[in-house]
C-alpha positions in Angstrom: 17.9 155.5 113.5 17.5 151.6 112.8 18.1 149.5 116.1 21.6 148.4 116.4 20.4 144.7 116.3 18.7 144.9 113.4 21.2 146.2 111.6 23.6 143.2 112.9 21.1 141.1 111.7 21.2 142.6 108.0 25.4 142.2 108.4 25.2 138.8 108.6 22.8 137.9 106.4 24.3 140.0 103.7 27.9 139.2 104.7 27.9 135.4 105.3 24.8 134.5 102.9 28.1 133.8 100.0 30.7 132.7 102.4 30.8 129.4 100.5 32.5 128.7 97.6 35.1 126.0 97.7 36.7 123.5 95.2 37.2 119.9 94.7 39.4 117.6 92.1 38.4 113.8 92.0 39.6 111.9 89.3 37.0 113.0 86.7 38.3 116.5 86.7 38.1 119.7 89.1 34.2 120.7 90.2 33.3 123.9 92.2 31.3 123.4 95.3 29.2 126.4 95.7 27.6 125.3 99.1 26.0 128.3 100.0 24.6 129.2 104.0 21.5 129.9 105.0 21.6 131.6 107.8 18.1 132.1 109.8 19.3 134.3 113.0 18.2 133.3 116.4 16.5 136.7 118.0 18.0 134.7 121.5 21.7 135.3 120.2 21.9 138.3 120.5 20.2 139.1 124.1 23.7 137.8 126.0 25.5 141.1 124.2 22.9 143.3 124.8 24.5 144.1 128.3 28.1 145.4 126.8 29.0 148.3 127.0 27.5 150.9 124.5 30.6 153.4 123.6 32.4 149.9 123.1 29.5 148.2 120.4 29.6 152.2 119.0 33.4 152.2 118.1 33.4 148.5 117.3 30.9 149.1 114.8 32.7 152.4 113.3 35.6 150.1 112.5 33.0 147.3 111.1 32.2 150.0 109.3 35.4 151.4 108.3 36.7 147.8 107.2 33.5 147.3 105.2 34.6 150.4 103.2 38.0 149.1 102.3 36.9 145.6 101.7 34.8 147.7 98.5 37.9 149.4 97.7 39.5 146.4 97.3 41.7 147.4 100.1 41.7 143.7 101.6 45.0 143.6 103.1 44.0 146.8 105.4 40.5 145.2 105.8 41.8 142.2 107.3 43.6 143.9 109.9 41.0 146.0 110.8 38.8 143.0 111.2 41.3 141.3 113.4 41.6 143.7 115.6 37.8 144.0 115.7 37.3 140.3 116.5 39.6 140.8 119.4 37.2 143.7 120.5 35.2 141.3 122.5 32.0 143.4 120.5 28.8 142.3 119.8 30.8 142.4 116.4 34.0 140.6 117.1 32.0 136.9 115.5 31.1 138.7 112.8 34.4 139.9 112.2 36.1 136.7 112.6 34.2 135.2 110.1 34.8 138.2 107.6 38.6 137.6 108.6 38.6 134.3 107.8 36.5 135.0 104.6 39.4 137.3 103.4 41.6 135.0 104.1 40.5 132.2 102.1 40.0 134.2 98.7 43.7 135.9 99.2 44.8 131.9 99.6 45.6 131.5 102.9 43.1 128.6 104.0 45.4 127.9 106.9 44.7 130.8 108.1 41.0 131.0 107.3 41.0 127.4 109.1 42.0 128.7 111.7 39.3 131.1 112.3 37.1 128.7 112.0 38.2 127.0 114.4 38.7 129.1 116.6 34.6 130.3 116.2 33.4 126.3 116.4 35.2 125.7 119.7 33.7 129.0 121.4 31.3 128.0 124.2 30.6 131.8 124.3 29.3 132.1 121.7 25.8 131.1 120.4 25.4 127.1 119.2 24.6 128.3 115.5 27.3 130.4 114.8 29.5 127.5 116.3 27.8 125.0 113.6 28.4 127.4 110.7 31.6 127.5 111.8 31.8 124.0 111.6 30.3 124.0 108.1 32.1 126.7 106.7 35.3 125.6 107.7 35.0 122.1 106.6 34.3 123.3 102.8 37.5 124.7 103.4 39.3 122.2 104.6 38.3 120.2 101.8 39.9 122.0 99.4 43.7 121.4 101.7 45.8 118.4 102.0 45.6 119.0 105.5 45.6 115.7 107.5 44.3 117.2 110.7 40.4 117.5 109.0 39.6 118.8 112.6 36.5 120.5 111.2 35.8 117.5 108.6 35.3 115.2 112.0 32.9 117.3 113.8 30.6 117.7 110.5 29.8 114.6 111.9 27.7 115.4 114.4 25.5 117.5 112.1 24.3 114.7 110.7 21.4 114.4 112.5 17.5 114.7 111.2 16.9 117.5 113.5 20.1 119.7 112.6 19.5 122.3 110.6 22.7 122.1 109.1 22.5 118.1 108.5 22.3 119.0 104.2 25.5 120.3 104.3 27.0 118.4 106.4 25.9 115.1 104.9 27.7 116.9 100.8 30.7 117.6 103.1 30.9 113.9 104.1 30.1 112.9 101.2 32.9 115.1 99.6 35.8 114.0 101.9 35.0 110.2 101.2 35.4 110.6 97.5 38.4 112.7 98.0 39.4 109.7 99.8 38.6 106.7 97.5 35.5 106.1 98.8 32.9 106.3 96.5 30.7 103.5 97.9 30.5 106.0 100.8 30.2 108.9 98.7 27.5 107.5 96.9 24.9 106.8 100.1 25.8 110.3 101.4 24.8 112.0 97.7 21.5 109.7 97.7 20.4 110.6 100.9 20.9 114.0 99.8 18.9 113.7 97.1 15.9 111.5 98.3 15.5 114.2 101.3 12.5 116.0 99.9 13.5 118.6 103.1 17.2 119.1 101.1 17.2 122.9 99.8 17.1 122.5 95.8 21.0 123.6 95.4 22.0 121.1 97.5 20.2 118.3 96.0 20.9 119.1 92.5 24.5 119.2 93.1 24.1 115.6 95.1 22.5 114.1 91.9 25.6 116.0 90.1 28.0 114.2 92.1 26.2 110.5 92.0 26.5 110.6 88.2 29.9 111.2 88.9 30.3 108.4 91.4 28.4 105.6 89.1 30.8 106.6 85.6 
């Protein structure tokens, strides 16, 4: 049987690999952002949940399981709860959950929700430091695509931009996003460049900056 923490492993990387699509209208028309995560697990994540207890992980990841199962049946409504109440478990699956949660809830519409969640999983100081920064990423796409003035996630992308952080790609086309959703394409502009002069930026990610500066300079 296939150790339980590689199988995690597998969950997230097939489950959170896509959890990035999100939309954005400027005055040139509506674009799709399709930022997607790459997610490189940390093998030191997972020893602080090696020591719960076992018949707990066992049922927790039964319902995983279980919710999985209706999420293909396109029983999303049940799946969310079952999630929920997984993500509660306070399981070596309960992150995991929330971000399926909040996954669910974005494509049924409810990014207030899903914001939430995100929110929630970026201000966990239990949790492991990359989680809380895909958190952060994730959620910001997200908020993007609201009218929400309380950008919490928007304002900690900031701290992502940073030459060492692993997430500072995404973070940089997030800021770069919100300033032209705010009229500030001079801003916009520098973020997209940088982007795309960074011979470290993953090829999506620059292509989709030089996108956007052709937008920014017509």
């Amino acid at each position: 049987m296939a150790d339980e923490t590689d199988v995690l492993f597998q969950e997230i990387e097939d489950d959170l690999r896509q959890d990035q699509a999100n939309r954005f209208w400027t005055n040139f028309g509506k674009y799709i952002v399709g930022a997607a995560v790459v997610l490189v697990v940390s093998v030191a994540s997972v020893q602080g949940w090696k020591s719960y207890d076992l018949k707990q992980q066992q049922a927790a990841g039964e319902a995983f399981s279980s919710a999985q199962k209706l999420v293909s049946d396109k029983n999303l409504d049940e799946a969310l709860e079952v999630f929920t109440k997984i993500s509660a478990m306070g399981s070596r699956y309960s992150v995991l959950a929330k971000f399926k949660s909040a996954a669910l809830m974005r494509e049924s519409g409810n990014l207030s929700g899903a914001i939430n969640n995100y929110r929630q999983l970026a201000n966990n100081n239990k949790i492991n430091t990359y989680y809380k920064e895909m958190a952060i990423i994730i959620g910001a796409f997200v908020e993007l695509d609201t009218k929400d003035k309380e950008a919490i996630l928007i304002a900690q992308v900031e701290s992502l931009n940073d030459a060492k952080n692993p997430w500072r790609h995404s973070a940089r086309e997030i800021l770069g996003l919100n300033a032209m959703k705010n009229g500030d394409k001079s801003k916009a502009s520098l973020f997209f460049k940088t982007i795309a002069e960074d011979a470290t930026a993953p090829k999506e990610i620059k292509d989709r900056a030089g996108e956007m500066l052709i937008i920014v300079s017509g």
